[in-house]
Steps between C-alpha positions, in 0.01 A plus 500: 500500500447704791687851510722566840646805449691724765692811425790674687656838440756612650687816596743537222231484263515167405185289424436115615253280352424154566241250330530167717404189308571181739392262285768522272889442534640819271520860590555790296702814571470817330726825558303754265639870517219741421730742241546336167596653169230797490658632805893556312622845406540491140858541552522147630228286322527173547701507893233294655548213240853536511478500903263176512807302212802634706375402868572144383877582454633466843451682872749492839410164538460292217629529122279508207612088459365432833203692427425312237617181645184551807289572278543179313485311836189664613307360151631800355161665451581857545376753281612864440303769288459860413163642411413885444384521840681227710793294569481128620655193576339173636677154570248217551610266765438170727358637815795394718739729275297802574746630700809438274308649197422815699867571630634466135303719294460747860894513434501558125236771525676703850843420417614537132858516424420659154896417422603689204664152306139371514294828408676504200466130420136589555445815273609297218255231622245767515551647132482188365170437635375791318625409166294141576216732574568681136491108361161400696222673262255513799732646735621775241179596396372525888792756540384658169169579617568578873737792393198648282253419690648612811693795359744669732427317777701225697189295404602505137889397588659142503526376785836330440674867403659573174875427457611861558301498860620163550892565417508771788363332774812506699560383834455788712161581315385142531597479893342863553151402305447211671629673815170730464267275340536150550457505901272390784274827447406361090481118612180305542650140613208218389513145636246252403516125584533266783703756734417733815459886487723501818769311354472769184479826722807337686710444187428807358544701845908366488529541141374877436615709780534858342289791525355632159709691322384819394519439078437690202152600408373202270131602472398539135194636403241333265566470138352680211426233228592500112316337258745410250498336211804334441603253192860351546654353181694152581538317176684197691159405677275233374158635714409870548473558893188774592376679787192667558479701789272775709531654821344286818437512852771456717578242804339755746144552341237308646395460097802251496266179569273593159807602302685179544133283398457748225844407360448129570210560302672620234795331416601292884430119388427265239158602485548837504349724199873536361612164545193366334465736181851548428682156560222228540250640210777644231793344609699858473695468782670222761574762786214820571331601858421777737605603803519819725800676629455651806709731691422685816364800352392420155507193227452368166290280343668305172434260229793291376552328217728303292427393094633523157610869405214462194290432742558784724194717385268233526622421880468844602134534307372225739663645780367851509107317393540313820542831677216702315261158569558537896458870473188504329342175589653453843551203602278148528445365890599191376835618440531732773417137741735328318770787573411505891544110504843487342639779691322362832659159421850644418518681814393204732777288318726763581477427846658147469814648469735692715682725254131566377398583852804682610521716180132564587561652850769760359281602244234557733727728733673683212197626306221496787692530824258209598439159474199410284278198609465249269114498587500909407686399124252235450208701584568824288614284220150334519357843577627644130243582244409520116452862598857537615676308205253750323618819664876407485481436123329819481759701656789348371466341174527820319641543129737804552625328822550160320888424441686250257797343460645237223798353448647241191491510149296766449605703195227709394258469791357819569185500808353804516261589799212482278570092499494525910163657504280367801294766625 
């Protein structure tokens, strides 16, 4: 599917970006704010997540009920989220409603009442969340490592806040925050679909009017890593939960392409070396894979795993063989083509979709300041190497570098760094 892409910036800072796909009858809309949970003083960790729940509760013009009410009438597709680095929300739509969708979340996101009677309704809402997080043995142990691994850095915080940030995010501190944040200077406005760029530029033209206000500093600088090793006790939990982690490129490093085949490679699909040896050939686990993390100025590459707590050991064993293997053997071109197809074939599905495409676009701006072509992606993930997998395992898969994290029944478990040895 053929890529028309135009691009509009205007003077108040704000970004436009639009993906035109006639031959289809949806369109997406994404508002995506450029300051996520890295960018929060300490002092008010978690304010972007409570900002993107609490512009839902109501503005001059409509109540939270009606909110909610268009939403539902519009499919009731929209999505709101809070990463470390952005904030987003995205309504998918029939292509004649483009204009309806855009006015209502335009409103929610310029004109917030922030009343008081629903910010507290909504801090309760909020510290509830975080005690589901404490029962979800995934999520937990991801906030377990990230504070380690990222230690004293906003990197290494939740991004949802603790309950003592959470409790004092009055009014007046919500209003101001998003006063200095959340405004036309930090918003890249993505539209992919059956829709104009005119029509777009138009809409967002009437809808975000002010000048950029001059905000507190948010840049943070790069992280120094940890390498933990962290065993949780949880005697309630049937599996033990692990992570194996290193430091990685991040989103910015032209190393990205190799680093995201490598971890395919590794642990990324059904055939990968994981997959295969740990659930297919010993039947140790039903859930274990790969991936890469990456922000814009740095990453991480981890193994996860789920299995019985005796069988812990074992798991991690495998795991850290896997890694020694591709650093001393490399990797076969057999696997490496295999890699470049399924990534090729993912991305090219991708662009079927409109919330695909238009979370594609802001991406691009936010970490490159450019659009990429799809023919440049293809080509430099065909361009990759053996060599390059070769060189990144070198430089990164290094024992004293290697973290690890376990949670569940796991009385007596000691792993010493000996047991992560790779290099």
């Amino acid at each position: 599917m053929k890529e028309d892409i135009q691009t509009t910036r205007l003077d108040n800072g704000l970004t436009i970006l639009t993906d035109r796909m006639p031959d289809v009858r949806s369109a997406t809309l994404g508002f995506f704010f450029t300051k996520g949970s890295r960018n929060e003083p300490d002092e008010l960790n978690g304010i972007s997540h409570f900002i993107e729940h609490t512009v839902f509760k109501g503005t001059e013009k409509r109540s939270a009920l009606q909110i909610a009410i268009e939403t539902d009438r519009l499919g009731g597709n929209l999505d709101a989220f809070t990463t470390h680095e952005e904030t987003g929300f995205a309504i998918k739509v029939i292509d004649n409603q483009v204009a309806t969708a855009f006015e209502l979340i335009a409103d929610m996101l310029a004109n917030p009442l922030f009343d008081e009677k629903e910010l507290k309704s909504e801090r309760k809402v909020i510290i509830e969340e975080l005690k589901m997080t404490e029962d979800s043995p995934e999520e937990y142990l991801g906030d377990l490592f990230s504070e380690k691994f990222f230690p004293h850095h906003p990197l290494g915080m939740s991004i949802a806040g603790t309950p003592k940030t959470v409790k004092s995010f009055s009014r007046d501190i919500t209003q101001n925050y998003h006063e200095q944040v959340f405004n036309a200077s930090n918003l890249v406005i993505a539209a992919a679909g059956n829709i104009e760029h005119r029509q777009i530029v138009d809409l967002a033209k009437s809808s975000f009017k002010s000048s950029p206000v001059s905000g507190v500093s948010s840049a943070t600088a790069k992280p120094q890593y940890g390498a933990p090793i962290i065993v949780k006790q949880n005697k309630n939990l049937e599996q033990a939960h692990l992570i194996l982690a290193v430091p990685f490129v991040g989103a910015a490093d032209e190393r990205r392409y190799a680093a995201d085949l490598l971890s395919g490679i590794i642990g990324g699909g059904t055939s990968s070396r994981l997959w295969q040896k740990i659930r297919e050939q010993r039947g140790l686990a039903y859930s274990v894979g790969a991936s890469t993390i990456m922000f814009r100025d740095c990453g991480f590459f981890s193994i996860y795993a789920a299995t019985s707590p005796k069988q812990t050991e074992e798991v991690v064993d495998l795991a850290v063989t896997e890694l020694r293997a591709v650093l001393n053997n490399g990797v076969s071109a057999e696997e490496l083509e295999l890699a470049k197809q399924q990534t090729i074939a993912s991305v090219l599905l991708g662009l079927e979709d409109s919330a695909s495409r238009a979370a594609s676009l802001a991406h691009s701006e936010m970490l490159h300041g450019r659009q990429i072509p799809l023919e440049e992606t293809l080509a430099k993930l065909e361009a990759v190497t053996s060599e390059e997998i070769d060189e990144l395992a070198k430089e990164f898969f290094v024992t004293e570098n290697i973290a690890f994290a376990a949670l569940g029944n796991l009385n007596g478990l000691k792993i010493k760094r000996e047991r992560l040895t790779v290099d």
